[in-house]
Structure formats: C-alpha cells, structure tokens
PDB file with one MODEL, atoms N, CA, C and O in Angstrom:
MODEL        1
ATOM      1  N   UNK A   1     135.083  95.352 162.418  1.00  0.00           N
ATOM      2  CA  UNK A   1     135.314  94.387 163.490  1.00  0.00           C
ATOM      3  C   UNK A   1     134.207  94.408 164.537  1.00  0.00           C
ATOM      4  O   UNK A   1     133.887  93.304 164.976  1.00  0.00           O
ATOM      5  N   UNK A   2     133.355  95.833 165.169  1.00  0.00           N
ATOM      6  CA  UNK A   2     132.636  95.680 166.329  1.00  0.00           C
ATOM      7  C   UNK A   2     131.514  94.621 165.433  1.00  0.00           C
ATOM      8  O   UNK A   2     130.963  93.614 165.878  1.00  0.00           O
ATOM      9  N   UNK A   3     131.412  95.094 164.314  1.00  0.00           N
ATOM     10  CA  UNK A   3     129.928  94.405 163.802  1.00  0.00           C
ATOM     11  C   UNK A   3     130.124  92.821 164.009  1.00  0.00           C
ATOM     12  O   UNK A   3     129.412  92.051 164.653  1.00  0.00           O
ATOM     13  N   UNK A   4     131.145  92.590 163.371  1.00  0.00           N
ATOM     14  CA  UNK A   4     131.480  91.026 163.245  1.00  0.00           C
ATOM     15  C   UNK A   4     131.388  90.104 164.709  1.00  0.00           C
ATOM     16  O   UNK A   4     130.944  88.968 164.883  1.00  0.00           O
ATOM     17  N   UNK A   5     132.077  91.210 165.810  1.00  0.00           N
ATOM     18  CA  UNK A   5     132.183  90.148 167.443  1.00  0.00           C
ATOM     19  C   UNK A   5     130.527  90.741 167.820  1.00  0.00           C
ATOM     20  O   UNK A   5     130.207  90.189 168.873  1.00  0.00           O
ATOM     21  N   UNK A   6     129.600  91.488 167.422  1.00  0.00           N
ATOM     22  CA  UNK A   6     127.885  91.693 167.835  1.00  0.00           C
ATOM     23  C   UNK A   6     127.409  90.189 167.218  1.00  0.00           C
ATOM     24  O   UNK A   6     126.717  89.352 167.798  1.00  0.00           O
ATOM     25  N   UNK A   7     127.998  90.108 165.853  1.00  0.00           N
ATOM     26  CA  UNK A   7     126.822  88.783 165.160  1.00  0.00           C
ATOM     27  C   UNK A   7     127.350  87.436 165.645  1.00  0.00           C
ATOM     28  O   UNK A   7     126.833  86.345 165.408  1.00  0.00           O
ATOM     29  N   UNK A   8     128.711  87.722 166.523  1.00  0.00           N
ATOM     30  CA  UNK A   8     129.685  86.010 166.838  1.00  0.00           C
ATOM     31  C   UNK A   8     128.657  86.079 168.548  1.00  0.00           C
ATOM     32  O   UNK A   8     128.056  85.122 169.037  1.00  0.00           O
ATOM     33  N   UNK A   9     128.720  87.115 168.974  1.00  0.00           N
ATOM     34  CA  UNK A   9     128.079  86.644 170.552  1.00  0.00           C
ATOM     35  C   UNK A   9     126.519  86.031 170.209  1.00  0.00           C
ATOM     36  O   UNK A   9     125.784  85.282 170.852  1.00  0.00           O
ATOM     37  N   UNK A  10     126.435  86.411 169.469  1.00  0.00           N
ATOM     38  CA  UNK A  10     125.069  86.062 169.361  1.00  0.00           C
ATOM     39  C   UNK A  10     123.959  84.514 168.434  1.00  0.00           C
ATOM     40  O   UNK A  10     122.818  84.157 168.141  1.00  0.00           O
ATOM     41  N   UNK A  11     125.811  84.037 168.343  1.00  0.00           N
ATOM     42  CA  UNK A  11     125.454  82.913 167.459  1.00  0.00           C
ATOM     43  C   UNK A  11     126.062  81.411 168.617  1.00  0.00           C
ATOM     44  O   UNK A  11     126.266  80.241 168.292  1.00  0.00           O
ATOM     45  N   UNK A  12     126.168  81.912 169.633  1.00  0.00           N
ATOM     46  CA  UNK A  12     126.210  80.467 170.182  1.00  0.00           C
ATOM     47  C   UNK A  12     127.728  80.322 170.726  1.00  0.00           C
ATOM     48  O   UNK A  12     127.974  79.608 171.699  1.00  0.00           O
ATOM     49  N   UNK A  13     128.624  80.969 170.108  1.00  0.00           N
ATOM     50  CA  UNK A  13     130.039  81.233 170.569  1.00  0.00           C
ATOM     51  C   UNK A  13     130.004  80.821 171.966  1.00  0.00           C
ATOM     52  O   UNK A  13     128.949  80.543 172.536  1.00  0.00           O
ATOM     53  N   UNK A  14     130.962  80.786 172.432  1.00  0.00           N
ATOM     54  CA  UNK A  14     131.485  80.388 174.014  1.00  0.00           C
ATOM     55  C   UNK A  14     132.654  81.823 174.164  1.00  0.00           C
ATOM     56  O   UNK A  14     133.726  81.570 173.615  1.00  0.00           O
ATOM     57  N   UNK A  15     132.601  82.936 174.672  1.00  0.00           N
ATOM     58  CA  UNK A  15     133.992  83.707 175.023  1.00  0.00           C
ATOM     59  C   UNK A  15     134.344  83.279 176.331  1.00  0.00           C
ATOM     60  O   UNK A  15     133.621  83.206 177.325  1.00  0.00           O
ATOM     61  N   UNK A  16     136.020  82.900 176.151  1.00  0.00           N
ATOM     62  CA  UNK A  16     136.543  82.700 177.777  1.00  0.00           C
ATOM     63  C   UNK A  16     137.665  83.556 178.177  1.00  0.00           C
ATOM     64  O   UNK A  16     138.732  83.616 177.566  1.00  0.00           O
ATOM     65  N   UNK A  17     137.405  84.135 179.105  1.00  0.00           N
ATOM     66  CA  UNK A  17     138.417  84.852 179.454  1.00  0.00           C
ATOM     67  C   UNK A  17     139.409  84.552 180.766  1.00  0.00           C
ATOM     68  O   UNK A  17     138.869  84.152 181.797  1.00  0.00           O
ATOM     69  N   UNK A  18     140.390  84.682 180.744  1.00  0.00           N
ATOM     70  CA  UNK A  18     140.846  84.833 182.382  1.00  0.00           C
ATOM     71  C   UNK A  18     141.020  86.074 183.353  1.00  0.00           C
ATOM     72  O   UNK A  18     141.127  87.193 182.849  1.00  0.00           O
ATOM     73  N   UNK A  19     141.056  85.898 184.867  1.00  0.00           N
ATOM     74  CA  UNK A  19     141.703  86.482 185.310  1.00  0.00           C
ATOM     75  C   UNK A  19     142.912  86.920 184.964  1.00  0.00           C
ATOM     76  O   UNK A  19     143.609  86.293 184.167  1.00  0.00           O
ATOM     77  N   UNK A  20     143.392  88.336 185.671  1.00  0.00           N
ATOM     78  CA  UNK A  20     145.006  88.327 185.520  1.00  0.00           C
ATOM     79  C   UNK A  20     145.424  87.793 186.487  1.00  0.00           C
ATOM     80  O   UNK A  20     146.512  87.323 186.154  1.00  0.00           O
ATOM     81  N   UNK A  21     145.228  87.563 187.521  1.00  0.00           N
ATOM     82  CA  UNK A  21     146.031  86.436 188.436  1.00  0.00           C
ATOM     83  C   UNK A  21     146.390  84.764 187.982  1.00  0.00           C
ATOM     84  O   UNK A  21     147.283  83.982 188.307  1.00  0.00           O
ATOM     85  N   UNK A  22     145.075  84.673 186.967  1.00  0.00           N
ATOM     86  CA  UNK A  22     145.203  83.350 186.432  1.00  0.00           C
ATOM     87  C   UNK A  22     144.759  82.322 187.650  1.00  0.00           C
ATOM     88  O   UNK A  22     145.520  81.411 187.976  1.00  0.00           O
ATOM     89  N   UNK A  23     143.549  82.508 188.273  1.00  0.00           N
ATOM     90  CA  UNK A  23     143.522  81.553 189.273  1.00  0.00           C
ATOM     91  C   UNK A  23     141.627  81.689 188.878  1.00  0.00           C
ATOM     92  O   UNK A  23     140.858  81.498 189.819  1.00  0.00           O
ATOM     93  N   UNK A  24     141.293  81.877 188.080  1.00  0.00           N
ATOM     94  CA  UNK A  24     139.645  82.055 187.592  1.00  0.00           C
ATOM     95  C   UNK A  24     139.567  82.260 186.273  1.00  0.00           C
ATOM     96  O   UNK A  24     140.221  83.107 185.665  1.00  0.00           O
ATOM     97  N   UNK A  25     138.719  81.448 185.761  1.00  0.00           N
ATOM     98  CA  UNK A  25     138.157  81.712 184.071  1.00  0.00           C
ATOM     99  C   UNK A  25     136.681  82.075 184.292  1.00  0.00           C
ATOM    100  O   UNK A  25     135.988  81.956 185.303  1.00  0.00           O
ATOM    101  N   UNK A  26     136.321  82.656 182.793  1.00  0.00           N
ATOM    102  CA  UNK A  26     134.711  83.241 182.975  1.00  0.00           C
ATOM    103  C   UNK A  26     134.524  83.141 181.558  1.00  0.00           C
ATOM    104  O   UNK A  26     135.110  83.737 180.654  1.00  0.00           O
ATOM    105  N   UNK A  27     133.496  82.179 181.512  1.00  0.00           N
ATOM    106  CA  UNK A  27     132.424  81.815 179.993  1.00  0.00           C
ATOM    107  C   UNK A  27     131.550  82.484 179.875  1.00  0.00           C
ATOM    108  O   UNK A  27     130.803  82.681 180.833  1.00  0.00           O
ATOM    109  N   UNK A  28     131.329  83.088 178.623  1.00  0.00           N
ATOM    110  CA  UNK A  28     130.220  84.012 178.564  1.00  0.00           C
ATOM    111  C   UNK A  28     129.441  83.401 176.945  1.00  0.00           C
ATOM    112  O   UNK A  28     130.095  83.022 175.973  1.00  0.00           O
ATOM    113  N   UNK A  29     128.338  83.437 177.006  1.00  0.00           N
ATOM    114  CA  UNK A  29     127.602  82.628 175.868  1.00  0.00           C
ATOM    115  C   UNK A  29     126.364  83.206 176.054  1.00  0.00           C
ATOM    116  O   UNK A  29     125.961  83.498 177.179  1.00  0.00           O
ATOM    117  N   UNK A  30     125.592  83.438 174.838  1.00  0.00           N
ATOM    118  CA  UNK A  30     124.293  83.733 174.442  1.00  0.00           C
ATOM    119  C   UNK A  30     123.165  82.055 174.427  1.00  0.00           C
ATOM    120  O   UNK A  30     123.299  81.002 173.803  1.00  0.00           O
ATOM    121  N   UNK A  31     122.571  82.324 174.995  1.00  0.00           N
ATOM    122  CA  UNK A  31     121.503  80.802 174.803  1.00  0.00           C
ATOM    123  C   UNK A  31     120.025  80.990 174.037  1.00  0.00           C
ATOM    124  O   UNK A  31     119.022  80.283 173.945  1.00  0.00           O
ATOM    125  N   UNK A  32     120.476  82.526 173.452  1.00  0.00           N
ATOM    126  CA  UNK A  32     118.846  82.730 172.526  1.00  0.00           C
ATOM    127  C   UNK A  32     117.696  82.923 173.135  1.00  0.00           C
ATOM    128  O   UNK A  32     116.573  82.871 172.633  1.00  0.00           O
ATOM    129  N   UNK A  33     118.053  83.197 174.464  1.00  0.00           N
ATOM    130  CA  UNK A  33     117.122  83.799 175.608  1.00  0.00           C
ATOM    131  C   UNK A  33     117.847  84.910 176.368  1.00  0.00           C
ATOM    132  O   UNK A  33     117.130  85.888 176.580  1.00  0.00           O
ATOM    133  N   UNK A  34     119.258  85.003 176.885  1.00  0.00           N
ATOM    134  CA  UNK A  34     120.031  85.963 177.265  1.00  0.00           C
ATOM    135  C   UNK A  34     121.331  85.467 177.457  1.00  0.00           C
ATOM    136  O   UNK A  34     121.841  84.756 176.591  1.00  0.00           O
ATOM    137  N   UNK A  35     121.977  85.782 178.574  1.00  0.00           N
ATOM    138  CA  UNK A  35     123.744  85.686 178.663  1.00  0.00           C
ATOM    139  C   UNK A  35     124.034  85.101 179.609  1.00  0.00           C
ATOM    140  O   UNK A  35     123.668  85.393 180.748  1.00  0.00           O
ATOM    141  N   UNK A  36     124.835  84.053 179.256  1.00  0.00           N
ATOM    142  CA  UNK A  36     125.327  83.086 180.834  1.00  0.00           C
ATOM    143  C   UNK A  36     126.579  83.489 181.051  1.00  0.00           C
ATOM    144  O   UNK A  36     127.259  83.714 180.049  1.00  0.00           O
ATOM    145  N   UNK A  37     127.229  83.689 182.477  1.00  0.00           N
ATOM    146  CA  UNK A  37     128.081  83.563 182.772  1.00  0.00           C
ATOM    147  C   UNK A  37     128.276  82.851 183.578  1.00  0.00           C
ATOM    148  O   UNK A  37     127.438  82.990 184.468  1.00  0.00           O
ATOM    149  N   UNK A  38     129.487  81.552 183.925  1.00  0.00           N
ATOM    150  CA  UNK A  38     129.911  81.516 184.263  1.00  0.00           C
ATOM    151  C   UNK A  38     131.333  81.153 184.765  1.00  0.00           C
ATOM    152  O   UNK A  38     132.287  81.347 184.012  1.00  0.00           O
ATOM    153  N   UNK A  39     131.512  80.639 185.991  1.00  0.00           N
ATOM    154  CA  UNK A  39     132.732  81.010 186.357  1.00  0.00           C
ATOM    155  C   UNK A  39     133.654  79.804 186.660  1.00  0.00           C
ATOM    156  O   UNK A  39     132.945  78.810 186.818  1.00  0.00           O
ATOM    157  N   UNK A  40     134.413  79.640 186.742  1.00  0.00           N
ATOM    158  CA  UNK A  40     135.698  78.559 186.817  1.00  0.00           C
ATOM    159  C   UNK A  40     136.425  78.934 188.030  1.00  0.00           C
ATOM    160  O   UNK A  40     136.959  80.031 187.865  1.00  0.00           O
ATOM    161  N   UNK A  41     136.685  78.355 189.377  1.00  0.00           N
ATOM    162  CA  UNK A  41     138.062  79.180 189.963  1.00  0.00           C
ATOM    163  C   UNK A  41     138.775  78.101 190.632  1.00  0.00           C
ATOM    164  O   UNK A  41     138.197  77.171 191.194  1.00  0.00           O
ATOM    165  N   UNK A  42     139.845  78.214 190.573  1.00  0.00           N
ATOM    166  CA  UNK A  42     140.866  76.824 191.366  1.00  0.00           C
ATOM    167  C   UNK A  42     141.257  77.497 192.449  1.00  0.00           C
ATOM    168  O   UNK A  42     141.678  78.647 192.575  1.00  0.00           O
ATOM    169  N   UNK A  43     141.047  76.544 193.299  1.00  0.00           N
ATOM    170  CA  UNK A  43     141.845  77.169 194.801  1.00  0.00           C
ATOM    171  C   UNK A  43     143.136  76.953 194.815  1.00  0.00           C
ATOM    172  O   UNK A  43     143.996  77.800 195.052  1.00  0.00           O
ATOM    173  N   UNK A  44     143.321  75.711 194.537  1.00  0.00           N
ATOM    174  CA  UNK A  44     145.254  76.031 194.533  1.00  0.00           C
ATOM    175  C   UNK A  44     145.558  75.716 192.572  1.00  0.00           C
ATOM    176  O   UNK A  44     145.241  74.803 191.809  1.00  0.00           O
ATOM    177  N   UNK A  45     146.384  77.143 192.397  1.00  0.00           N
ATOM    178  CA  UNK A  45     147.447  76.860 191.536  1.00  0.00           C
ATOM    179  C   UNK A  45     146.759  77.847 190.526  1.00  0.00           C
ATOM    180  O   UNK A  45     145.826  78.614 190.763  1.00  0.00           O
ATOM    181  N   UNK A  46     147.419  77.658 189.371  1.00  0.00           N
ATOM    182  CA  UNK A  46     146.601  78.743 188.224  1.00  0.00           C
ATOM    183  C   UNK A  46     146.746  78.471 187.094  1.00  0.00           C
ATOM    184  O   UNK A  46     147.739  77.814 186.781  1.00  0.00           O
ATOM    185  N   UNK A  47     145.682  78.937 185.971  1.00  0.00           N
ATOM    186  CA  UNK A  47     145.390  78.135 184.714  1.00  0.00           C
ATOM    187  C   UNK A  47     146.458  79.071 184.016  1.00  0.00           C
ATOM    188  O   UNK A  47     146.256  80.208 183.588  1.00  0.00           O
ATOM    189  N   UNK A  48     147.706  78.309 183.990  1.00  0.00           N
ATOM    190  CA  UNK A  48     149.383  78.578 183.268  1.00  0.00           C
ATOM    191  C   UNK A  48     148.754  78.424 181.873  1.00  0.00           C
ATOM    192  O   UNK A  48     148.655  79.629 181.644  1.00  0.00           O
ATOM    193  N   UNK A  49     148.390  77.995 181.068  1.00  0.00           N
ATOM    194  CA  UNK A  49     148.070  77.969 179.192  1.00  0.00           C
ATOM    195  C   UNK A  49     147.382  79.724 179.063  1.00  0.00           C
ATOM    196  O   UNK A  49     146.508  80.113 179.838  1.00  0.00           O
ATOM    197  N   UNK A  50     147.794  80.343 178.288  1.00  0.00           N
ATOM    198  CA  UNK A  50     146.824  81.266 177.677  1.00  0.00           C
ATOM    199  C   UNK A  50     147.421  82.151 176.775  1.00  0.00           C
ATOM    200  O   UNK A  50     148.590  82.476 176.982  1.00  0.00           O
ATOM    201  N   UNK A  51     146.745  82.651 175.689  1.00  0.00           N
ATOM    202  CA  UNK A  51     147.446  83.007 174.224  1.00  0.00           C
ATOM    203  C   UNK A  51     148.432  84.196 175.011  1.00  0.00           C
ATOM    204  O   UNK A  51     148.264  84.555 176.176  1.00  0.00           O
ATOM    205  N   UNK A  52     149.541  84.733 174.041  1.00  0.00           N
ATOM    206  CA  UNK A  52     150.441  85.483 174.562  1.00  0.00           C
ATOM    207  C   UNK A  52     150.936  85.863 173.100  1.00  0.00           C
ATOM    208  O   UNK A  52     150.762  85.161 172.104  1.00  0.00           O
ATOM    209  N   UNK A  53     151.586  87.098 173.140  1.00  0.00           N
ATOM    210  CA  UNK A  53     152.083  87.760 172.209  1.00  0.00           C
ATOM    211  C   UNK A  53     151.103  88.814 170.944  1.00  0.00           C
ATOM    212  O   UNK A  53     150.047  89.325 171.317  1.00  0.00           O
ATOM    213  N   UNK A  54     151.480  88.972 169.869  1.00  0.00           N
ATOM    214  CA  UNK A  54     150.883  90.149 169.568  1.00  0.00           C
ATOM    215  C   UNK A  54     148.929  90.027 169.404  1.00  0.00           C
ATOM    216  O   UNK A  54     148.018  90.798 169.707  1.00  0.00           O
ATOM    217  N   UNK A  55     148.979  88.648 168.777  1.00  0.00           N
ATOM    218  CA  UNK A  55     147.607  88.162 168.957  1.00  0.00           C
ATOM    219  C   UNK A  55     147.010  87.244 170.376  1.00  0.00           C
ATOM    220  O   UNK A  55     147.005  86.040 170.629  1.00  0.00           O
ATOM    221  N   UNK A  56     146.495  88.544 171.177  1.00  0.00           N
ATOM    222  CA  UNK A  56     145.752  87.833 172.521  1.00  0.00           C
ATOM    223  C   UNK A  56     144.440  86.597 172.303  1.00  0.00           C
ATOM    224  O   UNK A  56     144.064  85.978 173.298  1.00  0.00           O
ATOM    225  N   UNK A  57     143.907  86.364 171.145  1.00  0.00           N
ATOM    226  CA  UNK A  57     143.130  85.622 171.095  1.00  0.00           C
ATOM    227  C   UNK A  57     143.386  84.459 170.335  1.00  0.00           C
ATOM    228  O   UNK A  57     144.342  84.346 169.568  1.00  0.00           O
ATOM    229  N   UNK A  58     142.386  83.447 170.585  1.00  0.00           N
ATOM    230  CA  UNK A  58     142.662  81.690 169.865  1.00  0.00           C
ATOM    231  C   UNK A  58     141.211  81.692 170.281  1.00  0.00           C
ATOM    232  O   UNK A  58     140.559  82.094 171.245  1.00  0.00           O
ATOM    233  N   UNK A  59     140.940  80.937 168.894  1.00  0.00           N
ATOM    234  CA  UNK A  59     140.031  79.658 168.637  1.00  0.00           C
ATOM    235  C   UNK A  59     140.102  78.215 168.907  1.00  0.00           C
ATOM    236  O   UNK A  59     140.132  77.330 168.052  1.00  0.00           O
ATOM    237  N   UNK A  60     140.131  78.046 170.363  1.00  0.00           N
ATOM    238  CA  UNK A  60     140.411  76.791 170.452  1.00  0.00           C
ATOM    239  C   UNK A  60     139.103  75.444 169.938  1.00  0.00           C
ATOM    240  O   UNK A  60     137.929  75.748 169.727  1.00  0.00           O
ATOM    241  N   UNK A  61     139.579  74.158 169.832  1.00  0.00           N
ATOM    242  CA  UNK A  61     138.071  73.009 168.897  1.00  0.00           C
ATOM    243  C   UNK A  61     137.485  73.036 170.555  1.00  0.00           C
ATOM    244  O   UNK A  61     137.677  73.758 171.534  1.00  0.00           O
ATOM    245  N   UNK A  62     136.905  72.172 170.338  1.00  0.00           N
ATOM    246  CA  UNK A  62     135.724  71.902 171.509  1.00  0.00           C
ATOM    247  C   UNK A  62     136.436  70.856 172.622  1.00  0.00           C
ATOM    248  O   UNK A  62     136.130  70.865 173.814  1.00  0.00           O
ATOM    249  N   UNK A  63     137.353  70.028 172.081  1.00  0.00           N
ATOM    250  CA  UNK A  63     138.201  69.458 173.152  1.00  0.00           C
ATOM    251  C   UNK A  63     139.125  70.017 173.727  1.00  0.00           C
ATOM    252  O   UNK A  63     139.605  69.585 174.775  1.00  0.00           O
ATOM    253  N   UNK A  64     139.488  70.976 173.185  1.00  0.00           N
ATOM    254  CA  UNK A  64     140.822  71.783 173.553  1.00  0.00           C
ATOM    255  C   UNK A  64     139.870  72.758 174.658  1.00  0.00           C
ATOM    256  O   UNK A  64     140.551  72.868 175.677  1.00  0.00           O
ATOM    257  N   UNK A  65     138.731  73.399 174.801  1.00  0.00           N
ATOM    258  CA  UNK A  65     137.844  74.004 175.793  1.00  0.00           C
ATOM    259  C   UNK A  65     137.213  73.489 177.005  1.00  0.00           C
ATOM    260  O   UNK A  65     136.791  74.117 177.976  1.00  0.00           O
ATOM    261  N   UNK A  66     137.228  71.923 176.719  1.00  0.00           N
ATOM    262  CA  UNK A  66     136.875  71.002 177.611  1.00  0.00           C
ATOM    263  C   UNK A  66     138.271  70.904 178.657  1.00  0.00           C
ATOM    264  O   UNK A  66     138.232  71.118 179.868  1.00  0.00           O
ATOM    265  N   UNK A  67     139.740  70.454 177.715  1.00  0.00           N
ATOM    266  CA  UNK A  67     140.794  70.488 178.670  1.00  0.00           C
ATOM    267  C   UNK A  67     140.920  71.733 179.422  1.00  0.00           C
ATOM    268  O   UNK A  67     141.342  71.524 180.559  1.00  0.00           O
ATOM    269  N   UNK A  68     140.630  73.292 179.085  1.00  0.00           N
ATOM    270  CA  UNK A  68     140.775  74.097 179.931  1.00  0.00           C
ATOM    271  C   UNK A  68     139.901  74.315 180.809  1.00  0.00           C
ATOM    272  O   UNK A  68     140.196  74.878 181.863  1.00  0.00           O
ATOM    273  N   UNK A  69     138.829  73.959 180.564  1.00  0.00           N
ATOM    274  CA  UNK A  69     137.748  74.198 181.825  1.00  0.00           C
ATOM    275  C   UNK A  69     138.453  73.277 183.109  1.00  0.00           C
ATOM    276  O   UNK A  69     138.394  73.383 184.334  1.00  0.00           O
ATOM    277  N   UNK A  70     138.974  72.558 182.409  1.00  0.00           N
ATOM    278  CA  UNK A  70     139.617  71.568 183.573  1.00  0.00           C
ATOM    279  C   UNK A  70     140.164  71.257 184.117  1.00  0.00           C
ATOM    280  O   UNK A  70     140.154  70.226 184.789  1.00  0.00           O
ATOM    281  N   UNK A  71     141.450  72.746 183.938  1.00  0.00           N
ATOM    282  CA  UNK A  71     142.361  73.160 184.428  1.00  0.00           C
ATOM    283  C   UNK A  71     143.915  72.589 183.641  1.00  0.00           C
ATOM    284  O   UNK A  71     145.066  72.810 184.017  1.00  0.00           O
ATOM    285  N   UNK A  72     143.394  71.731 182.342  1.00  0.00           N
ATOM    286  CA  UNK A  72     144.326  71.326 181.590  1.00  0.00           C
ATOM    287  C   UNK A  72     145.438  72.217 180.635  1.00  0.00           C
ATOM    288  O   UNK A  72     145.514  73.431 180.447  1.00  0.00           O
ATOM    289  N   UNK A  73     145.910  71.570 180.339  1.00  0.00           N
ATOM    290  CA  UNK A  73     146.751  72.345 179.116  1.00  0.00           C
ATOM    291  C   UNK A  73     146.007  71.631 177.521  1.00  0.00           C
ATOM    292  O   UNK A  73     145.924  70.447 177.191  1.00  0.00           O
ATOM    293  N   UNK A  74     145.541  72.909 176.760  1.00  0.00           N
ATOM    294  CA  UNK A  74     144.705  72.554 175.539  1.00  0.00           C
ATOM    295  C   UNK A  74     145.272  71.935 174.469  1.00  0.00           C
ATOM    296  O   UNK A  74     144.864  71.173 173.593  1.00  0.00           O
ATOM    297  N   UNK A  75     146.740  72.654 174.863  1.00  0.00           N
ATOM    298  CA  UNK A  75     147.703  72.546 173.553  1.00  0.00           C
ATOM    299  C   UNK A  75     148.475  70.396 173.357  1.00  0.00           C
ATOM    300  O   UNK A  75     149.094  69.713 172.542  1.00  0.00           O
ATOM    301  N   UNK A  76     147.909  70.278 174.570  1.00  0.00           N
ATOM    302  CA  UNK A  76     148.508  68.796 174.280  1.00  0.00           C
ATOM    303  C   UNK A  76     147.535  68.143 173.990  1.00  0.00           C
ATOM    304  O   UNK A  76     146.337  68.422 174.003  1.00  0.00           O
ATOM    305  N   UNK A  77     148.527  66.511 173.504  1.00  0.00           N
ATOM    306  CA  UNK A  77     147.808  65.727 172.503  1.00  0.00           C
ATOM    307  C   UNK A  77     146.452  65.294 173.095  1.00  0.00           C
ATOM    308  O   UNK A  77     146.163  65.141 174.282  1.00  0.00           O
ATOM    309  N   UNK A  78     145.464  65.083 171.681  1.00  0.00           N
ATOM    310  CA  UNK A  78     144.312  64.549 172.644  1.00  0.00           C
ATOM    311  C   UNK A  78     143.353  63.673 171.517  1.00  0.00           C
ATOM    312  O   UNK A  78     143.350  63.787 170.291  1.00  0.00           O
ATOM    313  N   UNK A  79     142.829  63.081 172.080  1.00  0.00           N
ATOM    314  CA  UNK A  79     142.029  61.837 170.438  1.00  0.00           C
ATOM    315  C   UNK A  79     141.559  63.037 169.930  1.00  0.00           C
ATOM    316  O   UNK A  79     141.543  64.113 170.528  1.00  0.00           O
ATOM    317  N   UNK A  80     140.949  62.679 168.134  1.00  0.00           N
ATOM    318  CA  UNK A  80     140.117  63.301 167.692  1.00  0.00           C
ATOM    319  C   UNK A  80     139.098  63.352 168.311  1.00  0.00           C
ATOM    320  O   UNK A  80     138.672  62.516 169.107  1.00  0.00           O
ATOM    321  N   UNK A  81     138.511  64.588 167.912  1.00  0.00           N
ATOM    322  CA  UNK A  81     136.975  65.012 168.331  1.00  0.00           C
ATOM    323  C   UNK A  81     135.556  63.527 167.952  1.00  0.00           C
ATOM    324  O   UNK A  81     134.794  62.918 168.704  1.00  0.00           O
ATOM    325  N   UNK A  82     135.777  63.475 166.579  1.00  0.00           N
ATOM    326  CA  UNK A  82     134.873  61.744 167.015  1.00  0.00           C
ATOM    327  C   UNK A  82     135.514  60.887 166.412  1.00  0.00           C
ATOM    328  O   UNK A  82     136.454  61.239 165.699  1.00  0.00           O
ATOM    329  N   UNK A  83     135.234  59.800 166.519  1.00  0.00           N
ATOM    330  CA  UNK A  83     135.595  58.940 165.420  1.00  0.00           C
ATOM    331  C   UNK A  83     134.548  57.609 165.047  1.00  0.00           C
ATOM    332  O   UNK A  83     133.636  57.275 165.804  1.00  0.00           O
ATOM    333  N   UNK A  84     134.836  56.950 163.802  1.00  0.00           N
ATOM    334  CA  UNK A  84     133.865  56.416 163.056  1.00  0.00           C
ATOM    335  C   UNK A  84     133.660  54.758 163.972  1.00  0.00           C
ATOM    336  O   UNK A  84     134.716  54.264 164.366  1.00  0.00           O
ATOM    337  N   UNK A  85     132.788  54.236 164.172  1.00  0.00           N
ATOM    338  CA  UNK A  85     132.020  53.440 164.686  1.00  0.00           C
ATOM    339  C   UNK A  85     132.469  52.401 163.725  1.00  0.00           C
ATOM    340  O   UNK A  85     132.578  52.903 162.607  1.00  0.00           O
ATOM    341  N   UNK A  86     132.789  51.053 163.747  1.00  0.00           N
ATOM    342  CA  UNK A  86     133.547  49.842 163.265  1.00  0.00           C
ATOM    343  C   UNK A  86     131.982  48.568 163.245  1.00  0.00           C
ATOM    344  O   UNK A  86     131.580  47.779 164.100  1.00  0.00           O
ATOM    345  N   UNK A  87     131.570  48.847 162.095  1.00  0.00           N
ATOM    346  CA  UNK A  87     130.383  47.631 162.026  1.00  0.00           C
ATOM    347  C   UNK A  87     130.496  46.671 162.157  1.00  0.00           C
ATOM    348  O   UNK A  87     129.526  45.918 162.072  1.00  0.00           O
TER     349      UNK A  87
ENDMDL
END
C-alpha cells in the first residue's frame, strides 16, 4: 500500500482532506515541479458530506470535486461530465 499512495501523489491525483471541525478543506496535488496546497474555508457553516464508516476514503469523478470545493453536497444529482455536441 505505502508504494502504491508514493506513485498516486505523484501522478497528478488531487488528495482532499478535511478539517475535524468541518469548517476547512485542504487539496494537496503534485504539478511535476512540487506540491500545492491549498485551502478551502467557509466562514459560516461546515462542509456536512464526507466518507464515514469503516472505509474513510472515496474517489469522487471530477464533478463531484467541483461540488465540494463549493461547499456542495457531491452525492447529488448532477449532468454528466460531457456530453456529445448535436451537428
């Protein structure tokens, strides 16, 4: 397992974590030059969505990461990621 999360940080991944208060998130990503972090924080209220139970982690798609940066809930409905162009 350590080997596998060394070769995932380093391929472009996004890790997000929260606070335990739940009132701040923190992105951490490799850009093939070094490590970005940063940070998310809401002044009022707190980011309520986040995995729970025996498995703490999820793979969320790329829209479902967009709704949480945004203080959304990931798990609801949302268009597909693209769709096909009508000639």
């Amino acid at each position: 397992m350590p080997g596998e999360v060394r070769r995932r940080s380093f391929s472009g991944y996004l890790f997000i974590f929260r606070t335990r208060r739940g009132t701040a998130i923190r992105v951490l990503q490799y850009d093939g030059q070094g490590f970005r972090l940063a940070t998310n924080r809401l002044s009022k209220g707190r980011f309520r969505w986040w995995p729970t139970g025996p498995e703490a982690a999820r793979k969320p798609r790329a829209h479902q990461a967009q709704l949480l940066l945004a203080a959304g809930n990931p798990d609801a409905s949302a268009p597909p990621a693209w769709r096909p162009l009508s000639t």
